[in-house]
C-alpha positions in Angstrom: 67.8 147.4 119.5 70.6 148.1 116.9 73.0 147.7 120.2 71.5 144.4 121.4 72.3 142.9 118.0 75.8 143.6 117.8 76.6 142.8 121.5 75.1 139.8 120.4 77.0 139.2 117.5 80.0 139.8 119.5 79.1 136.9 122.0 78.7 134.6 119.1 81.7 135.3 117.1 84.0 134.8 120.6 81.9 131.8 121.2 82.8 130.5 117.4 86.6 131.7 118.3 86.8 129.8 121.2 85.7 126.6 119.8 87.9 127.0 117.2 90.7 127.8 119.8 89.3 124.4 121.2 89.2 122.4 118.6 92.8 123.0 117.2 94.5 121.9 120.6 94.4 124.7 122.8 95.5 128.4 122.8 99.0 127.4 122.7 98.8 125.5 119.3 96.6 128.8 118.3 99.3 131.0 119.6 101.9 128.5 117.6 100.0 128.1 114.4 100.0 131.8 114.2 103.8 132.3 115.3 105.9 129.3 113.4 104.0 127.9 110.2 105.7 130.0 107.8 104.8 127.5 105.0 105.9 128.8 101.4 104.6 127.3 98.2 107.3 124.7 96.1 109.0 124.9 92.9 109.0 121.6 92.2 106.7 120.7 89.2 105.4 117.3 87.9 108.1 115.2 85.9 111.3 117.2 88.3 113.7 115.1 89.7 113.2 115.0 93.7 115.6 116.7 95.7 118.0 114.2 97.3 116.7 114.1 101.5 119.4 113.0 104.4 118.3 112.0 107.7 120.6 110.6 110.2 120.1 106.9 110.9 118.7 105.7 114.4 122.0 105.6 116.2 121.9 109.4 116.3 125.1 109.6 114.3 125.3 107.9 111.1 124.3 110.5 108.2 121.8 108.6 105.5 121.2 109.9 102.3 117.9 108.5 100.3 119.8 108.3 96.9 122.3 106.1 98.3 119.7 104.1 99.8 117.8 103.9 96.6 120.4 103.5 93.7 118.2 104.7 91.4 115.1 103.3 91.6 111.7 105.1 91.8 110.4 106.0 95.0 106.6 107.4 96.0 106.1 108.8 99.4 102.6 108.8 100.8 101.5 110.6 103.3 98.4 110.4 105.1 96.3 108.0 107.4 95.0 104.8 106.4 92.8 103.8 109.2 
């Protein structure tokens, strides 16, 4: 009986993996997930002066740095969906 239980538990906890597996995108966004999000907690605390971010523009070339952009003024990033 005990056996039937946990062969059963098994099937359920793959089942519950595979969804999850599902759900996420497919085993290769598992299998990345698991490989390259090496995320790491911030130092930055409330009231610290953001660190200055450069990007290059949409020619591909031209370097842009958000303080220059800015001069100065406050800036709030928001990230998330609005829909």
């Amino acid at each position: 009986m005990i056996k039937k239980i946990l062969i059963g538990l098994g099937v359920v906890a793959l089942l519950a993996l595979c969804g999850f597996t599902y759900m996420i995108g497919g085993p290769r966004n598992l299998i990345g997930m698991l490989r390259y999000d090496q995320r790491q907690e911030g130092t930055l605390k409330v009231g610290d002066r953001a660190p200055d971010v450069g990007l290059l523009a949409l020619d591909g070339a031209t370097p842009v740095r958000l303080a220059d952009r800015l001069a100065g003024k406050p800036t709030v990033l928001i990230f998330g969906s609005f829909t």
